[in-house]
LUMFI-950984 format. One record per residue (C-alpha): x, y, z. Coordinates in nm, 4 decimals. Layout:
# LUMFI-950984
- X,Y,Z
...
# end
This chain:
# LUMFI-950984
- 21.7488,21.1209,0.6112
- 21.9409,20.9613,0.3320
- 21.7462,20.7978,0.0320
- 21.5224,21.1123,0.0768
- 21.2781,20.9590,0.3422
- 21.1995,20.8636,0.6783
- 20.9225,20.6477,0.6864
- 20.6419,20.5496,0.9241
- 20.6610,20.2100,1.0663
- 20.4068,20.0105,1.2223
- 20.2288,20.1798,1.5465
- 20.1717,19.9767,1.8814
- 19.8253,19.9238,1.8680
- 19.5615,20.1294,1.8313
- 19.5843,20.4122,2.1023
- 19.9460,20.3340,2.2025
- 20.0221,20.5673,1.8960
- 20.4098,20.5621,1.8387
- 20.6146,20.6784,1.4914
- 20.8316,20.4049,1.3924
- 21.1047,20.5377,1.1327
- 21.3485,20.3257,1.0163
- 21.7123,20.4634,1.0915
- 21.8561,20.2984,0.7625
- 22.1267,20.5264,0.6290
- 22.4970,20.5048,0.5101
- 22.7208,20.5664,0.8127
- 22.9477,20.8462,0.8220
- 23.2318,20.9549,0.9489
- 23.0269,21.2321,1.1992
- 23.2718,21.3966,1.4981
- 23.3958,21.1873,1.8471
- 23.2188,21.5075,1.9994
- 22.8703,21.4386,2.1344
- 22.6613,21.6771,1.9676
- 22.4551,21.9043,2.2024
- 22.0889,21.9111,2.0828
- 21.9024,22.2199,2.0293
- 21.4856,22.2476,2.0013
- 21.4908,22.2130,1.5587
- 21.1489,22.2044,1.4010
- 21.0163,21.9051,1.3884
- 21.1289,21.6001,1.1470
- 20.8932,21.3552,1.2468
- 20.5542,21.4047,1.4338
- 20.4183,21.1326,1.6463
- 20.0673,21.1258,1.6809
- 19.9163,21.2083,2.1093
- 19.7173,20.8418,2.1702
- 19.3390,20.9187,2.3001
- 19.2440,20.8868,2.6567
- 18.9772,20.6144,2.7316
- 18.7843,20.7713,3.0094
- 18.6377,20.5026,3.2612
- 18.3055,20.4412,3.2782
- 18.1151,20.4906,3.5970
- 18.0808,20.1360,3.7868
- 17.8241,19.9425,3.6498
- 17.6282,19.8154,3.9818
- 17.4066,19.5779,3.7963
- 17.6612,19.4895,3.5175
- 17.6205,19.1103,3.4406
- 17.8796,18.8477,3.4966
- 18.0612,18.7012,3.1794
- 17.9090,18.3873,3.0895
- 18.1825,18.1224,3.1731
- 18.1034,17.7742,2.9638
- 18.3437,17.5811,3.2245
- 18.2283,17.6703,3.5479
- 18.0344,17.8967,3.7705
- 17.9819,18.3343,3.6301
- 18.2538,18.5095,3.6431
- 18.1951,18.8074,3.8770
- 18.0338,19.1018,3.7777
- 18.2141,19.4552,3.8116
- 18.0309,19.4989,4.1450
- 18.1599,19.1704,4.2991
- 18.5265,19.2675,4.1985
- 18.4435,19.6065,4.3364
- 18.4633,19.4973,4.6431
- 18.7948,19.3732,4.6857
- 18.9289,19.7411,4.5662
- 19.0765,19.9730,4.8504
- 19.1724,20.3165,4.7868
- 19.4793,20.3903,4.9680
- 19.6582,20.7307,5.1664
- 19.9548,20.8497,5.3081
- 19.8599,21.0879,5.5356
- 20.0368,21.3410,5.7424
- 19.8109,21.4389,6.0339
- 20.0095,21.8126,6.0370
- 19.9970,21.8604,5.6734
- 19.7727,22.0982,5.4007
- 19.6596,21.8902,5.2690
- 19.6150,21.6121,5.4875
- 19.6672,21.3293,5.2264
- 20.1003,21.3278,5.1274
- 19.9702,21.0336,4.8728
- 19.6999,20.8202,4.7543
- 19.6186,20.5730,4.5079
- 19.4277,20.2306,4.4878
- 19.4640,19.8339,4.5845
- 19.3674,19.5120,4.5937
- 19.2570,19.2418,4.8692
- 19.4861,18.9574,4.8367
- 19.4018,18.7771,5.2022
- 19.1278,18.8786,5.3983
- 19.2032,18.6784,5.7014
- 19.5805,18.8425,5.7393
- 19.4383,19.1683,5.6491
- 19.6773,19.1659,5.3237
- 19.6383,19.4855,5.0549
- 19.8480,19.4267,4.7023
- 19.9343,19.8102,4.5701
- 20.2125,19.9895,4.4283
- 20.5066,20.0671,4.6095
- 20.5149,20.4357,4.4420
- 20.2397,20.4915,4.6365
- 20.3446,20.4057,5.0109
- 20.7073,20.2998,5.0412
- 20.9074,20.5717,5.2002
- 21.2129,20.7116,5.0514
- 21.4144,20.5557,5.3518
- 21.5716,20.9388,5.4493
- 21.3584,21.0191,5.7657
- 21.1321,21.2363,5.5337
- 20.7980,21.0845,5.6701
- 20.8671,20.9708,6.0131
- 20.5291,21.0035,6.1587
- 20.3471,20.9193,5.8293
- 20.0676,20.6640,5.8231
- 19.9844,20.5090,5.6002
- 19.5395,20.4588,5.5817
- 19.2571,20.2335,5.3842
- 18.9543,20.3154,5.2786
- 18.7376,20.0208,5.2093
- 18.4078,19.9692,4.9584
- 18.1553,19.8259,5.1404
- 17.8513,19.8722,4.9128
- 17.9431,19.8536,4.5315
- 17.9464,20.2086,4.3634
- 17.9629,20.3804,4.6652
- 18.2087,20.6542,4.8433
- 18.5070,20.4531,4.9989
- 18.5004,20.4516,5.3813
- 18.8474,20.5254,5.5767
- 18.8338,20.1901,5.7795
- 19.2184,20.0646,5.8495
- 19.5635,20.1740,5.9343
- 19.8053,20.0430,5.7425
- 20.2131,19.9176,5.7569
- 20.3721,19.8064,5.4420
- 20.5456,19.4223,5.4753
- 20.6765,19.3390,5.1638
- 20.8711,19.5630,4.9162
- 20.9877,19.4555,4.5577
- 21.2403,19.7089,4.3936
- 21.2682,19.5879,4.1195
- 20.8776,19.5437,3.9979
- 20.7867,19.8232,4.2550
- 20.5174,19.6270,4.3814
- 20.4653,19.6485,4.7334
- 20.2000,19.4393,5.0287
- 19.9923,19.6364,5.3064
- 19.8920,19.4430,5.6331
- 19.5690,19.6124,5.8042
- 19.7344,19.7020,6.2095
- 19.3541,19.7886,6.3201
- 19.0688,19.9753,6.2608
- 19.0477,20.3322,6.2236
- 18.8895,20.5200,6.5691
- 18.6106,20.6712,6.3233
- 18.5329,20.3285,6.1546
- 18.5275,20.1040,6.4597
- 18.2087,19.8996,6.4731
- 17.8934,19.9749,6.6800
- 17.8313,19.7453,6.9788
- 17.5104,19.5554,6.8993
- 17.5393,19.2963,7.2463
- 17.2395,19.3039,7.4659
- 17.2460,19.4278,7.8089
- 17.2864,19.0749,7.9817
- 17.5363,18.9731,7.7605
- 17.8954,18.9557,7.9479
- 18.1664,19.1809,7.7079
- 18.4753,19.0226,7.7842
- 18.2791,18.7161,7.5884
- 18.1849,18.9836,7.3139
- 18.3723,18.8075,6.9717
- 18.6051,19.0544,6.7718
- 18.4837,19.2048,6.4514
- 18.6488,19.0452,6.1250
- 18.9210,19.2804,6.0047
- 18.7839,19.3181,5.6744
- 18.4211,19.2610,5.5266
- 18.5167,19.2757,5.1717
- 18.6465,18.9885,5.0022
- 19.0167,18.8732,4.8624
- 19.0518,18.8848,4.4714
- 19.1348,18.5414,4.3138
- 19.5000,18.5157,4.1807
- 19.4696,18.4343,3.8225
- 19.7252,18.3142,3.5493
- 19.9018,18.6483,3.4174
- 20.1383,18.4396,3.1438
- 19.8490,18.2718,2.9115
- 19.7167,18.5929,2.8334
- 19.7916,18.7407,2.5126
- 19.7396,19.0150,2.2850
- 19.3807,19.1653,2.2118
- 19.2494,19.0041,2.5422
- 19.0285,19.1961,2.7401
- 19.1036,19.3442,3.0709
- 18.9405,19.5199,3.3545
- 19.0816,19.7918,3.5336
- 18.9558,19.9249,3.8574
- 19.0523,20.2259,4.0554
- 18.9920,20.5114,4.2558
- 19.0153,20.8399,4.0667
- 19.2327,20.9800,4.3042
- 19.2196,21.2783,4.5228
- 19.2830,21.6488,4.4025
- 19.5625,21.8298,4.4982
- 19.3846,22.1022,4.6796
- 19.2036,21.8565,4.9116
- 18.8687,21.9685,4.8019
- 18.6295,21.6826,4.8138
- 18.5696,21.5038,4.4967
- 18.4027,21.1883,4.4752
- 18.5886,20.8973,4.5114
- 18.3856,20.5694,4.4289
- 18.5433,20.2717,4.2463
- 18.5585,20.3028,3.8121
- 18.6253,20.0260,3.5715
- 18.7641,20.0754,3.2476
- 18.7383,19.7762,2.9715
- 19.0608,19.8057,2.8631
- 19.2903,19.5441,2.5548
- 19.5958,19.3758,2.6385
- 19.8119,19.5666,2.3408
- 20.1674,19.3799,2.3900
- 20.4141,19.2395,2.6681
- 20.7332,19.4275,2.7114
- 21.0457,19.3031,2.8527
- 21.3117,19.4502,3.1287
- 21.6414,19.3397,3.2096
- 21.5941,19.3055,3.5720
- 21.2433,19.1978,3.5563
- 21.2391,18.9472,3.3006
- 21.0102,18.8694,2.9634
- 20.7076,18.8961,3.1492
- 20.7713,19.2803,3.2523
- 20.4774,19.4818,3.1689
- 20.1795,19.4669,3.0341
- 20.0737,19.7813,2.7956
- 19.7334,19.8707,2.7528
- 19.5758,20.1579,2.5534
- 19.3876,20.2996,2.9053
- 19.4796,20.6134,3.0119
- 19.3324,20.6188,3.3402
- 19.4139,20.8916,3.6568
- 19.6677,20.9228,3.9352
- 19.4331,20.7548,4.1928
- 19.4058,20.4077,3.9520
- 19.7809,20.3409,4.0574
- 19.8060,20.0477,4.2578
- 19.4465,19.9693,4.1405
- 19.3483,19.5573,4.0463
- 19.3720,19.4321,3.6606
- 19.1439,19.1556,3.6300
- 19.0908,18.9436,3.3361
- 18.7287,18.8211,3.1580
- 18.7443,18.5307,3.4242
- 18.7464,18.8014,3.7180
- 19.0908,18.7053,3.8431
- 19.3539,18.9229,3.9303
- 19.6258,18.9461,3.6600
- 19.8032,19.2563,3.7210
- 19.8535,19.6116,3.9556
- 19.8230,19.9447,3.7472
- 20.1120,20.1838,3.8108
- 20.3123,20.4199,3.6491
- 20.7070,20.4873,3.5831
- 20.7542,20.7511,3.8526
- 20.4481,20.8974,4.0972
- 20.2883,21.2064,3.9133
- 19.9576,21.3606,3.9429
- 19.9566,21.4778,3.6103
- 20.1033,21.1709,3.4374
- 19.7758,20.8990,3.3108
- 19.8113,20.5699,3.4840
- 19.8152,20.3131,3.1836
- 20.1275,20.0374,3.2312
- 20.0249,19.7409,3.4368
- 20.2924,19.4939,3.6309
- 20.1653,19.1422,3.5794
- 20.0795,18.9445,3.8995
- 20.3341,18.6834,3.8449
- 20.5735,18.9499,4.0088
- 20.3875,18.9565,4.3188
- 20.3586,18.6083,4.4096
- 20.6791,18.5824,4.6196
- 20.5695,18.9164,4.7583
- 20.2320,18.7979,4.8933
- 20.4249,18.5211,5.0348
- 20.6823,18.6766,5.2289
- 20.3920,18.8785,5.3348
- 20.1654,18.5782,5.4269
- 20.5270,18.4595,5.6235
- 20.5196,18.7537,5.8399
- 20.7401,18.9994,5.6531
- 20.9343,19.3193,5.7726
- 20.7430,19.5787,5.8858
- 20.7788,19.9225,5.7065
- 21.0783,19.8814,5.4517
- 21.2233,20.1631,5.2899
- 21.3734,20.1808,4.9537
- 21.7234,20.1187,4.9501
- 21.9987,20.4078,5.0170
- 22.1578,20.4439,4.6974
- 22.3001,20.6522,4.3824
- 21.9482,20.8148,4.2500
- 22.1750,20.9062,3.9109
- 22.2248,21.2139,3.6791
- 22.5291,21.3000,3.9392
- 22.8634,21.4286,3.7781
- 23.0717,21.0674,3.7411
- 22.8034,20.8696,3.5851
- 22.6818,20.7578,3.2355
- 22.2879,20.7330,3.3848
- 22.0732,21.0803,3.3071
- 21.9245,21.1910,3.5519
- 21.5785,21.2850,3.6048
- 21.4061,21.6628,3.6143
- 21.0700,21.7806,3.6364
- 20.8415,21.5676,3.5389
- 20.9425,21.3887,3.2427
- 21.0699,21.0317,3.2811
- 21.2409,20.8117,3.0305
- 21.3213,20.4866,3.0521
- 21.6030,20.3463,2.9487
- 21.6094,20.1985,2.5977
- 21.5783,19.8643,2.5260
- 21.7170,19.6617,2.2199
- 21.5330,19.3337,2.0568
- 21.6916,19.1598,1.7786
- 21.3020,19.0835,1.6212
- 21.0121,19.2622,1.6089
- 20.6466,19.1379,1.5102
- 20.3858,19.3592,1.3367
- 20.0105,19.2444,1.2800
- 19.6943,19.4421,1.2435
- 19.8506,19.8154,1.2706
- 20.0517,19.6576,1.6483
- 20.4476,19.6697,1.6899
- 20.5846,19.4101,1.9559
- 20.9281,19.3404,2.0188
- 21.0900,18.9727,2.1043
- 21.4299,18.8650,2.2069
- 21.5411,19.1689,2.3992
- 21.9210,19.1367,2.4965
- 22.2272,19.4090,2.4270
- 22.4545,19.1618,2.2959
- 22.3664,19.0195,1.9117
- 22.5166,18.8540,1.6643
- 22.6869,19.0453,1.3777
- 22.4549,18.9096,1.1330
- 22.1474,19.0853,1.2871
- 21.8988,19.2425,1.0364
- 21.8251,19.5327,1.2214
- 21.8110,19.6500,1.5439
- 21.4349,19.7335,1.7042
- 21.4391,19.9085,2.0385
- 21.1648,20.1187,2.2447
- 21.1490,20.3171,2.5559
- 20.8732,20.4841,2.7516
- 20.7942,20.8234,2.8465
- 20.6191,21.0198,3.1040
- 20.5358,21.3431,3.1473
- 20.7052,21.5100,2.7805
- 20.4493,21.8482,2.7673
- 20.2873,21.8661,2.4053
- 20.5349,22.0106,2.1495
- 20.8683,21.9256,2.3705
- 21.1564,21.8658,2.1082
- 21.2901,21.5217,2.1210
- 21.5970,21.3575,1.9824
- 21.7093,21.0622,1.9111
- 22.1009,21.0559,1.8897
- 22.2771,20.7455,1.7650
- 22.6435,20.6954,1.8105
- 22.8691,20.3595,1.6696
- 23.1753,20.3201,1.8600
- 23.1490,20.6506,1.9622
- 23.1070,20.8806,1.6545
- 22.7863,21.0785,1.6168
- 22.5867,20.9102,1.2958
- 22.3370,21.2306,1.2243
- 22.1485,21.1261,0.9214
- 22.0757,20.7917,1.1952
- 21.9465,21.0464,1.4008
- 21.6124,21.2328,1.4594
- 21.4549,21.5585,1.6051
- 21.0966,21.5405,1.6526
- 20.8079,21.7303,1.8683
- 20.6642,21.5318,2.1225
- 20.2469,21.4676,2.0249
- 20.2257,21.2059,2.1883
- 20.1154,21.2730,2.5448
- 20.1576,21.2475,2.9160
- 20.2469,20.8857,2.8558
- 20.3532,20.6605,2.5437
- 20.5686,20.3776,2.4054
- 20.7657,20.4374,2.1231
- 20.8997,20.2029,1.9280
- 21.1226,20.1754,1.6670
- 21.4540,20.0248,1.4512
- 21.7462,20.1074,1.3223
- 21.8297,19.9086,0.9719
- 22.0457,19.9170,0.6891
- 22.0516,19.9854,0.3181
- 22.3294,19.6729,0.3236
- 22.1438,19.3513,0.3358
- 22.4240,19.2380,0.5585
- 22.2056,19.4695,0.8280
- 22.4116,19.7584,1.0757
- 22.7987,19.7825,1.1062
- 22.9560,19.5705,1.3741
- 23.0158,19.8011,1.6995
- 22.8755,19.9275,1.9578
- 22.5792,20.1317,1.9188
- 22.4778,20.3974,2.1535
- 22.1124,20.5426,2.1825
- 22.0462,20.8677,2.3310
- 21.7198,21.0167,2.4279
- 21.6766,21.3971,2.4981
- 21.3989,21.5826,2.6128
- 21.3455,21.9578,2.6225
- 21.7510,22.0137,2.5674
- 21.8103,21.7246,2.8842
- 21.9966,21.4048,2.8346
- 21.6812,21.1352,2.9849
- 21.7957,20.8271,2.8737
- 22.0608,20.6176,2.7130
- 22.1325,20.2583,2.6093
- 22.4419,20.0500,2.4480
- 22.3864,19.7629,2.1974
- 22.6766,19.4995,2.0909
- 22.6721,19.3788,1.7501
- 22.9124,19.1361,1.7099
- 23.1168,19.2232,1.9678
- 23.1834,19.1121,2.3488
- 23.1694,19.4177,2.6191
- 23.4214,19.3717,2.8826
- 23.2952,19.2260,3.2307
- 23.2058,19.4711,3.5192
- 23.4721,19.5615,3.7844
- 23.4416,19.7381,4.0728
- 23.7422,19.9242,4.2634
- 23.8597,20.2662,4.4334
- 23.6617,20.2170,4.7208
- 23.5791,20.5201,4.9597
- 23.3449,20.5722,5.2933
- 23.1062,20.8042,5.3915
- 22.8285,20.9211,5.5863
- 22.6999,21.2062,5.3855
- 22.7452,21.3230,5.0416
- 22.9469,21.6030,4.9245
- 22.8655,21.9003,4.7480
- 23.0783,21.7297,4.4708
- 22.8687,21.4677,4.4814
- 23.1600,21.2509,4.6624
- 23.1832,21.1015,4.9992
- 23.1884,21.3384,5.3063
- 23.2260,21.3147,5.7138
- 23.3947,21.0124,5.7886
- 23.2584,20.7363,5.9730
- 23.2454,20.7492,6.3256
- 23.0854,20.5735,6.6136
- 22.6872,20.6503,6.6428
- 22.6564,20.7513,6.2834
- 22.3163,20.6870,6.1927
- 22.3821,20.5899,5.8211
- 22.7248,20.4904,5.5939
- 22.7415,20.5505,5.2521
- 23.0158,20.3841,5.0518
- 23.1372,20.5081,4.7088
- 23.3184,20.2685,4.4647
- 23.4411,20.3497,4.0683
- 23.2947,20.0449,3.8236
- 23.4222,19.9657,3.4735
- 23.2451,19.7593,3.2064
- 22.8692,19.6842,3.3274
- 22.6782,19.7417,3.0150
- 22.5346,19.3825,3.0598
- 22.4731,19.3715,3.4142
- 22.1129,19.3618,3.5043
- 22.0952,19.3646,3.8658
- 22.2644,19.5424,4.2114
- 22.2776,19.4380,4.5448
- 22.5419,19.5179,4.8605
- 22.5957,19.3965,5.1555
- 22.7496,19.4707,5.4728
- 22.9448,19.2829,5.7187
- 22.9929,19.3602,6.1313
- 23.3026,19.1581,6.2933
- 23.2407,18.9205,5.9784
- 22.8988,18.8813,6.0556
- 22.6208,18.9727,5.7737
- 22.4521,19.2694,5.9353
- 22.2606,19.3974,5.6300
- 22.1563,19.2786,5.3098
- 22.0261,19.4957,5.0510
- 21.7116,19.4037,4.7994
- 21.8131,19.3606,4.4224
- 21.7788,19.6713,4.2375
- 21.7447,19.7344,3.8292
- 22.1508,19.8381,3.7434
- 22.0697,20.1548,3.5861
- 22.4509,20.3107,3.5712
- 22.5403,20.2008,3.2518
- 22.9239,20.0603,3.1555
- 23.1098,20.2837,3.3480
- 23.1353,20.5505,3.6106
- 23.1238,20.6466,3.9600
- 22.8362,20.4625,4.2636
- 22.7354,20.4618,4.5880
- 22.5255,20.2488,4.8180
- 22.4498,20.2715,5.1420
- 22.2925,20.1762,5.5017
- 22.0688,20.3365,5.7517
- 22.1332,20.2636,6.1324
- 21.9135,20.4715,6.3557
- 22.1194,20.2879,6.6419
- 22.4276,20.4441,6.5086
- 22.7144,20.2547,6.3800
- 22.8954,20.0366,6.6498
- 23.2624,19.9683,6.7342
- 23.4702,19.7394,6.4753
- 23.5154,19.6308,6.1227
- 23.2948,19.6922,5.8691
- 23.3240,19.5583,5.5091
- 23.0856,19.6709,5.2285
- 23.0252,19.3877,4.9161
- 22.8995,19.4971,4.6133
- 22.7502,19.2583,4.3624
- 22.6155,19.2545,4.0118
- 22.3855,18.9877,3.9174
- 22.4420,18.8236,4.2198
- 22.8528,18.8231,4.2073
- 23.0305,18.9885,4.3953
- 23.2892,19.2269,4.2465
- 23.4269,19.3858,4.4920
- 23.4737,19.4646,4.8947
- 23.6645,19.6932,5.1307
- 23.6072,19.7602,5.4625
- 23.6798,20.0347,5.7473
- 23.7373,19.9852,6.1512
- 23.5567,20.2581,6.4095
- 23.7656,20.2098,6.7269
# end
């Protein structure tokens, strides 16, 4: 890099190992052509962050001593209230499709807090017939018991949190008549749903860094469907930092430096007071990706609610664009390896060897210092080449840029800035971060320095009920057509934060889509869509598209 060095910033915390190396450079004038990266040897090497291996459940573990009140409860009391959950496929080899843990949040409704990676369908008719099961912990440290059946009632896209409700007891499972012989049975009082008890909803936002945490889990079946024991771990784990997302707000994520197995998804975060402040998860379901992120609780609190309210039974995730298609500036995803799309912060604060950033946006002032950003990955294989490709108003700025080999594991933050020799900090422009992965385009990002983006407009609407092999809209719609898809060209949404659609019968709101995380960056080509297993009736329909709640734009088509 120019002035001779790159040098190592500050790592997030401990075990979240991640190279920080200042981008500071003169700009030059580089090539409008993207450059197409090729494996180099490494530049930079990022450290792999240990895996904390949890400890085997600690039966007779003591409660923390709690000067304001009663103990907080021990491991085994919190135990308890952990589920391990499975979608199962009574045909299949193996018979589990899924699993991974949860929480009790309401014992009385029968109400199991999880991730929706785990059990929401993909909403294509790929596992009709599916069910999804719970297996429950009645003694502490034990083998979980399949007790429950299982329908999901509440679905968050944007957090990916989703809310069981118990349907019944499991054949196996059902309880063993104890009633004397003179006792009348139709007088015989049903069994509670659940023995086990709720977890107590704790205050997620007045915890801060280098507070402890307890994570509990399942480990999570293997593959093969050999048996392999199953009972509840807990891993003492450290709040390391809160990260942002656009959709999601300040109070995104919580990182820890736990690197925990596939089954802990879903699993209960609980904090030195034994309440629940958080679901474990990960960015995309993987078996061989460590289960370390956690989603605070505050995101599920409208979720348990509408749950609590009744909620819909078995929601799917919405029909729309899953990206990397020919038309659009989002990468798509291959393999395994995830990356999420970058995200800029105008400060950054570094104490005691941790990196966390504060005031995220994409739009700054000219003035700005320097420019921080991070992004996550899953799933990068030891040694993969990564690059980091910076562009300003699109030309390629290569000594900004950097080739590295991946070290850091099947999961990691990185974080990182990109400063300025000038004390006036980065050029004006828009900056463009790239992130590529074994050769692939994974992720990208715009920043605005001192600029204004245009606002988002949406136009060139078309109809569907398939897709093409072109990726564009195919078979008309007709009459009894069992989903619609409709395709629309958008211009300037590098600031929007949030889709949604809806569609209209005879001017009468028919369907409603949840509010989804905008991933298509400024400019390209959508779709969203609608499922009717009724088929598609007679009249006008009109699709509505909207972006942070606004709507942009409409069209319609009539089936006579």
């Amino acid at each position: 890099m120019h002035n001779g060095v790159s040098r190592l910033l500050l790592v997030l915390l401990a075990a979240l190992l991640a190279l920080a190396c200042d981008r500071a450079a003169e700009l030059i004038p580089g090539s409008d052509e993207t450059p197409t990266p090729t494996p180099t040897p490494a530049a930079t090497s990022r450290t792999q962050t240990p895996i904390v291996a949890p400890a085997a459940l600690r039966i007779s573990g003591s409660a923390a001593a709690n000067p304001s009140g009663p103990p907080a409860p021990s491991d085994a009391d919190l135990a308890r209230s952990v589920v391990q959950v499975r979608v199962v496929d009574a045909e299949g080899v193996p018979h589990t499709v899924r699993d991974g843990s949860g929480v009790i949040v309401d014992r009385e409704e029968g109400l199991i807090l999880t991730s929706a990676l785990v059990v929401v369908p993909p909403g294509d008719g790929s596992e009709e017939g599916y069910e999804i099961q719970v297996a429950t912990n009645p003694l502490p440290g034990g083998e979980p018991r399949l007790t429950h059946s299982a329908v999901v009632v509440a679905y968050d896209a944007i957090s990916e949190l989703a809310v069981l409700r118990l349907t019944g007891r499991l054949a196996e499972a059902e309880p063993v008549a104890t009633q004397s012989d003179d006792e009348d049975s139709d007088d015989a009082a049903e069994p509670p749903l659940l023995d086990e008890p709720a977890a107590t909803i704790g205050d997620a936002g007045v915890l801060k860094r280098g507070d402890p945490l307890r994570m509990f889990g399942h480990p999570g079946l293997h593959p093969s469907g050999a048996d392999t024991p199953q009972a509840v771990m807990v891993t003492v784990a450290t709040l390391v930092g809160v990260r942002a997302e656009p959709a999601a707000g300040e109070l995104a994520w919580f990182t820890t430096e736990a690197r925990l197995p596939h089954g802990n998804a879903g699993g209960p975060v609980f904090n030195s007071g034994g309440e629940l402040v958080g679901i474990s998860t990960q960015l995309v379901y993987s078996l061989n990706a460590p289960v370390s992120h956690v989603r605070p609780v505050v995101l599920a609190e409208d979720l348990i609610a509408r749950a609590s309210a009744g909620g819909d039974e078995r929601p799917t995730r919405p029909l729309m664009h899953p990206g990397g298609a020919p038309g659009t500036s989002l990468p798509g995803v291959s393999g395994d390896i995830t990356v999420t799309q970058p995200l800029f912060a105008l400060e950054a604060l570094g104490e005691g060897g941790s990196r966390a950033l504060f005031d995220y946006g994409r739009l700054f002032p000219a003035a700005a210092p320097e420019l921080n950003y991070e992004f996550v990955v899953q799933g990068a294989p030891d040694g993969a080449p990564v690059q980091e490709l910076w562009f300003l108003d699109g030309v390629f700025q290569d000594d900004l840029s950097a080739t590295y080999n991946w070290r850091l594991g099947a999961f990691a933050l990185v974080s990182d800035r990109l400063a300025s020799p000038n004390p006036a900090g980065p050029p004006t422009g828009v900056w463009r971060l790239e992130v590529w992965v074994n050769g692939s385009l994974r992720a990208a990002s715009r920043a605005y320095l001192g600029v204004q983006p245009p606002g988002p407009s949406v136009s060139d609407f078309a109809f569907g009920t398939r897709l093409s092999p072109t990726y564009g809209p195919a078979d008309l719609p007709t009459v009894g057509a069992e989903q619609v898809l409709a395709f629309f060209e958008y211009e300037g949404a590098s600031l929007v934060e949030r889709l949604s659609w809806a569609v209209y019968h005879n001017n009468r709101e028919y369907y409603r889509s949840p509010e989804v995380e905008w991933r298509g960056g400024p400019n390209g080509v959508w779709w969203v869509g609608m499922y009717e297993p009724d088929g598609l009736e007679r009249g006008l329909w009109r699709f509505q598209i909207l972006f942070d709640g606004v709507v942009q734009g409409t069209d319609s088509f009539t089936l006579r």
